[in-house]
N, C-alpha and C positions, 0 to 999 in steps of 0.2 A: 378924665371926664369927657363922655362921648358930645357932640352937639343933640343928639336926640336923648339925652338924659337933662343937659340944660334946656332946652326947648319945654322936655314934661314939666323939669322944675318950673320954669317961668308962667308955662300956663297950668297951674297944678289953681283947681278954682279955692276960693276964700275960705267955706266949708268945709272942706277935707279933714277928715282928722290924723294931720300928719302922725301923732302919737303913736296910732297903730304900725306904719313904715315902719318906723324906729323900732318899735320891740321886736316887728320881724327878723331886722337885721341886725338889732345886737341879740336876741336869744340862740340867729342861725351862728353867730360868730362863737358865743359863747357854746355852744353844740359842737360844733369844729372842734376848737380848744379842746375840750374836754376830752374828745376822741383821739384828738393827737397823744394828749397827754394819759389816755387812758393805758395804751396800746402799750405791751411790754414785751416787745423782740429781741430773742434771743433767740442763736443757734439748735434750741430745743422747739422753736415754735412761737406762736403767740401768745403768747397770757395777757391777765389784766392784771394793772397795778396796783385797783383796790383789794380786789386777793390778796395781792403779795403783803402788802400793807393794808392790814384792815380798818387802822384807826383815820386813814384818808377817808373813808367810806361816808363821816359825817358831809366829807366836800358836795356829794348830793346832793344836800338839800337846798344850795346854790344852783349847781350847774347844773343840773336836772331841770331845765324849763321847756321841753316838748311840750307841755302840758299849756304852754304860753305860746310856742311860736306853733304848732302845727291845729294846736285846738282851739283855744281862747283865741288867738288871732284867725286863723281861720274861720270859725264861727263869727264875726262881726264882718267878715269880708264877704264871707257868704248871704250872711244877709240883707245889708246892700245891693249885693248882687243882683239878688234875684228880686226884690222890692223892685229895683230900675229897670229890671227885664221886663217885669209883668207890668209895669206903667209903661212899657215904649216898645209892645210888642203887641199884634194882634194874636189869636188862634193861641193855644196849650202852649205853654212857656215849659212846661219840666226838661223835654229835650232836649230844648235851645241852651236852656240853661246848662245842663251837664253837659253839652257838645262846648259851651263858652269857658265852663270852667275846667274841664280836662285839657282843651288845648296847648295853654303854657306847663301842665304837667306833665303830662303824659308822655311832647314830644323829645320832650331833653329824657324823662326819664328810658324810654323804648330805645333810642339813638345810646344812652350808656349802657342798657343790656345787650345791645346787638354787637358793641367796640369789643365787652368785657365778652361777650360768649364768643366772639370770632378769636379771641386771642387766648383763653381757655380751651379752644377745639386744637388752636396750630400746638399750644404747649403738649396737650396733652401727644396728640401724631407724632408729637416726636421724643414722645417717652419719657416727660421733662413732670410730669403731672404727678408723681406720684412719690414726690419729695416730703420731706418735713413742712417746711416755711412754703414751696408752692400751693400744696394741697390747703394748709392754712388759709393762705393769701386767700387762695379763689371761694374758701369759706365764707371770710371775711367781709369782703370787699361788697355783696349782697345783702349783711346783714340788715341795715340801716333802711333796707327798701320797704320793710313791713313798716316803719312808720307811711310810710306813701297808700300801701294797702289801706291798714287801717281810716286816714284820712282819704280815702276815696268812699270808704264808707259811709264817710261824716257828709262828702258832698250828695252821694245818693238820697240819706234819711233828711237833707236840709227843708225839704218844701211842706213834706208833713209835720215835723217839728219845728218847724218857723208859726206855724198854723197852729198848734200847742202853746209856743208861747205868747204866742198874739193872745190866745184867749187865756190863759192862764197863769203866763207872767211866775215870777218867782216859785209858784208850785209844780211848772214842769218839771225847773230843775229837781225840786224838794223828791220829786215823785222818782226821776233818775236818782237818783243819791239813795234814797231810799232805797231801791231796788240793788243796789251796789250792796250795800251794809244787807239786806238780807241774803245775798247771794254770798258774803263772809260766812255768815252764820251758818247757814247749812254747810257749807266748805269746812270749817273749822271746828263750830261746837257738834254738828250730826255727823260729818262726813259722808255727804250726799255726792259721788262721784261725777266729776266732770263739771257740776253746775259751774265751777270757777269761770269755765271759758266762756259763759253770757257777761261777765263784766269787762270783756273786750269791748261791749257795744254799750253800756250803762256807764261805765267811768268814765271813759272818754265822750262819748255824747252827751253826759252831767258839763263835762270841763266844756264842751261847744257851745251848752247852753248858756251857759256864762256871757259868750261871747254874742251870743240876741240882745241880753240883757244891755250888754255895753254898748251896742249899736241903738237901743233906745234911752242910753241913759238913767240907768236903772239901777247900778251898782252906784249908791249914793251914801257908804258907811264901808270903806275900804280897807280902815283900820279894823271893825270889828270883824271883815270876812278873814281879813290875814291872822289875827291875834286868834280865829275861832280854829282855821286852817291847822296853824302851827299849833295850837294847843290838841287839837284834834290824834294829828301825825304823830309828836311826841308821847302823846297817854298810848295809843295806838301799840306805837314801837316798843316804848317802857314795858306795858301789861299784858302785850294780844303777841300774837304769832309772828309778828310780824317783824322783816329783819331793817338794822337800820339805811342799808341802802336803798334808795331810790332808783336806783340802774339793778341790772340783772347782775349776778355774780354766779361763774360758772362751781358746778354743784350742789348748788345751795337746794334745801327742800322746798324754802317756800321764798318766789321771789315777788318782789312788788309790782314788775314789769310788767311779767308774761305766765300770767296773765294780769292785769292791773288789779290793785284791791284797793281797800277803802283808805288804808294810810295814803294811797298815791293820791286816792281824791282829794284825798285831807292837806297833801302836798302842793297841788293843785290851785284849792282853795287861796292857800296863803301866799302862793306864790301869784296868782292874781290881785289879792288885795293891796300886794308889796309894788305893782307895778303902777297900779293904777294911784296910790298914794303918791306914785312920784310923777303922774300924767302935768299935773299945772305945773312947774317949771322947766321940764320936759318938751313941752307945747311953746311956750315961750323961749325957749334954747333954739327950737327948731325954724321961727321965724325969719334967722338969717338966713339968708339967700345962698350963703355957702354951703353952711350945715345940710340943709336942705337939699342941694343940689348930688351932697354927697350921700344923702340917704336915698335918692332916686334911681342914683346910681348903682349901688348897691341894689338894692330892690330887681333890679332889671338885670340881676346874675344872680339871685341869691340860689335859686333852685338847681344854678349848673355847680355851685360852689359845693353846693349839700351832698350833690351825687359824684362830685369827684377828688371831694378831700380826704377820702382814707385811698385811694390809689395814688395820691400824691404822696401820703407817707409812707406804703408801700413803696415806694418811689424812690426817697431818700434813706429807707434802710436797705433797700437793694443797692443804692448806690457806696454805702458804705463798704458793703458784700463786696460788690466790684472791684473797689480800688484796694479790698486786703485792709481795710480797719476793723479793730477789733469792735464787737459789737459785747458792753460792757454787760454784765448779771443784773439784769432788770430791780431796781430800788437801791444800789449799789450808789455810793459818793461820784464813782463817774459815769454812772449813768443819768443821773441828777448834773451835774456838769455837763452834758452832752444835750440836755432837752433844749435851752433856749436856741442852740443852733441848731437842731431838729427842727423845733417849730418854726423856727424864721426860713429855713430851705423847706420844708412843707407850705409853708404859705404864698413861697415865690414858686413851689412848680402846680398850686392851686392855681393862682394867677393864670401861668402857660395856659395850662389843660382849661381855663376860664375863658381864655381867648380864643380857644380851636373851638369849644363846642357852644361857648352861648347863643351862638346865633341861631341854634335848635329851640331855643327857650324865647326868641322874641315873636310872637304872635305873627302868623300871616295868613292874607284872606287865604278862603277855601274854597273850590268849586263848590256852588249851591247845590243842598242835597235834595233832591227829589220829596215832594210833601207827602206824609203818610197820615193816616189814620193809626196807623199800629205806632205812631213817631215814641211816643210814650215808653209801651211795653220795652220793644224795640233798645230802646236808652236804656232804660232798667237792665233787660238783659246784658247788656253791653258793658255796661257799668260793674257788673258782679264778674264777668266773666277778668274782667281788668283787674279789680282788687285780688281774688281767687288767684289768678296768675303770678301779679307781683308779691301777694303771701307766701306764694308757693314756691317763690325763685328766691327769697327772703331767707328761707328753711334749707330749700336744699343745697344753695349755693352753688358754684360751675364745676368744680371738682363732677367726676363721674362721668362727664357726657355722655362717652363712651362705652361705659359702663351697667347703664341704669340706675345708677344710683336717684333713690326716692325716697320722701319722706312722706309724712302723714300730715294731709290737711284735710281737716272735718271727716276725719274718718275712713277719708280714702289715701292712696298711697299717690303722690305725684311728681315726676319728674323734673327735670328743668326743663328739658327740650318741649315738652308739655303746658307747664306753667310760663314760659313765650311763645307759645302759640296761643294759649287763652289772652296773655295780655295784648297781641296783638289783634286778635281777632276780636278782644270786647272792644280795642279803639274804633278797628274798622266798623262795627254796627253802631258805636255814637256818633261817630262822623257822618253817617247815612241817617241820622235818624230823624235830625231836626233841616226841616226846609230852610229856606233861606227866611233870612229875618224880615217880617213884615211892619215897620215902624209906622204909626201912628203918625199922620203931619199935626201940628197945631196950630192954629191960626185962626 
């Protein structure tokens, strides 16, 4: 427990709603987990477990809450946010805003692309890159970044869709949701190519909207969103296309992930209603000054934890490598024996690698950026070129450097060396783009 974690607890104001801390930091724990125990290493490479075992595949509809900690929580954060920007800001709030909310993301996440791409470039120079499990690994180790794209997206579209729901309240969402389910329809009963990939920004922007909802108290029938959710997902998966995984499974024709479809909305749905059913004693649990202290705590690492807990398991199966232990046939008796000390040495070298790079994730001022006219566009610009980047480093992973190895985002082919040069170069145009903050005195 640091002293500036108890200091935020004790001045944490009356108002707050702690509840939302909470689901941050148990959906990001429960995301970890998951990953840990997804991963299936073996001397052939990486697999996934639910492959191996497909009847785990229902464990999904549990530990699949992105949809909780990056969107539904997100979306209430964001709009907070920006309500108290534009009440204690003079002149255009949007760049302020996106220059305030990318800071604690951006700079842990750019500091773990630059660790993993300097240490991808030496492997590869010394001939070391074009392994089984290396080339894997560097696969790997970027995938989980496309969730950071995507929710950079969600903070871009926040100011005009904040302004949607203000005026239209429950029918935004209806109006996303909708557009999600028709964008099925043509995908599945015409086969109209490609539409699928517009419910990258309808499914997930449905689940944000949620998240306005909850920030004005507005989901006030929790039970019947989760019972509609879960009834939804299951007719969905029973009768439609749609497979019973919630996560991506490699092969598969049609996955629920990626691009998201309406079972995940439906997923979504119920896994909202299921949290928020358990907000009032939740709220009251978190009163104690312990509890609490420990949720603040957490809160103020969660984002170095997210970007560095599959290199820690990378970590301890390389360490196994090292010492000459066998590394058992993935779903095997001892490899099921071998997981809880997996995860408990993955969670102590989370820790380490928790304590070398959070201090990238704790906010600190910033030279004042010059006032613009253009501050707006400017940010916008800045903001696409960052998600576009970190999609794209998502995709191609650090295998190749050297290479060119590229893959295909929006149509065009992009590199890695590429897609970190957009992401750092959309940071640097929102960092410039909003002047310094001009507050409002009151009195």
């Amino acid at each position: 427990m640091t002293a500036t974690a108890r200091a935020m607890a004790e001045a944490t104001p009356a108002d707050r709603d702690r509840y939302v801390d909470l689901l941050r930091v148990a959906s990001l724990g429960t995301v970890i987990a998951g990953h840990w125990l997804m991963a299936a290493v073996s001397g052939d490479g990486i697999g996934n477990l639910l492959a191996l075992v497909p009847a785990l595949q229902v464990l999904t509809w549990g530990l699949q809450i992105m949809p909780v900690f990056f969107f539904f929580v997100g979306g209430f954060s964001h709009a907070l946010s920006y309500r108290s920007l534009a009440r204690r800001t003079d002149g255009p709030v949007y760049a302020a805003f996106l220059r305030a909310r990318l800071q604690r993301l951006l700079r842990p996440t750019l500091v773990f692309v630059l660790v993993w791409a300097a240490v991808a470039l030496a492997v590869q120079l010394a001939g070391h890159g074009g392994g089984t499990l290396t080339g894997a690994a560097l696969r790997l180790v970027t995938q989980p970044l496309w969730f950071i794209g995507i929710y950079l997206a969600m903070v871009a579209f926040t100011p005009p869709l904040l302004k949607l729901h203000e005026r239209h309240g429950w029918a935004a969402f209806a109006a996303l949701a909708g557009a999600a389910a028709l964008v099925d329809v043509l995908r599945f009963a015409l086969g109209v190519p490609y539409v699928e990939f517009l419910n990258f920004a309808f499914v997930w922007l449905a689940v944000h909207q949620l998240g306005f909802l909850r920030a004005d108290g507005r989901i006030r029938r929790p039970a019947l969103l989760a019972a509609a959710g879960l009834a939804g997902a299951a007719l969905l998966v029973a009768y439609g296309p749609y497979p019973l995984s919630m996560v991506g499974m490699p092969g598969e024709k049609v996955s629920n992930m990626a691009p998201p479809t309406l079972a995940l909305l439906c997923h979504g749905l119920w896994l909202v209603g299921a949290v928020q059913l358990a907000a009032g004693p939740a709220t009251a649990w978190l009163r104690r000054p312990r509890v609490w202290r420990g949720v603040v705590a957490a809160n103020g690492l969660a984002m170095t934890a997210f970007l560095w807990h599959l290199t820690a398991m990378l970590g301890v199966y390389a360490a196994q490598l090292a010492l000459g232990l066998d590394l058992p046939a993935p779903a095997t008796a001892a490899w099921w024996a071998q997981v809880p000390v997996r995860m408990l040495a993955a969670a102590a070298l989370t820790g380490v690698l928790v304590a070398l790079f959070r201090r990238f994730e704790t906010p600190r001022p910033s030279a004042p950026a010059p006032a613009r006219r253009t501050g707006g566009p400017v940010a916008a610009l800045g903001i696409t070129l960052c998600l576009l980047g970190i999609l794209g480093l998502s995709m191609t992973g650090l295998g190749g450097l050297l290479d060119g190895h590229s893959a295909t985002l929006i149509a065009l082919p992009v590199t890695a060396p590429a897609a970190i040069a957009m992401a750092l170069g959309g940071w640097y145009l929102v960092e410039r783009s909003a002047p310094a903050r001009r507050v409002r005195l009151r009195g």
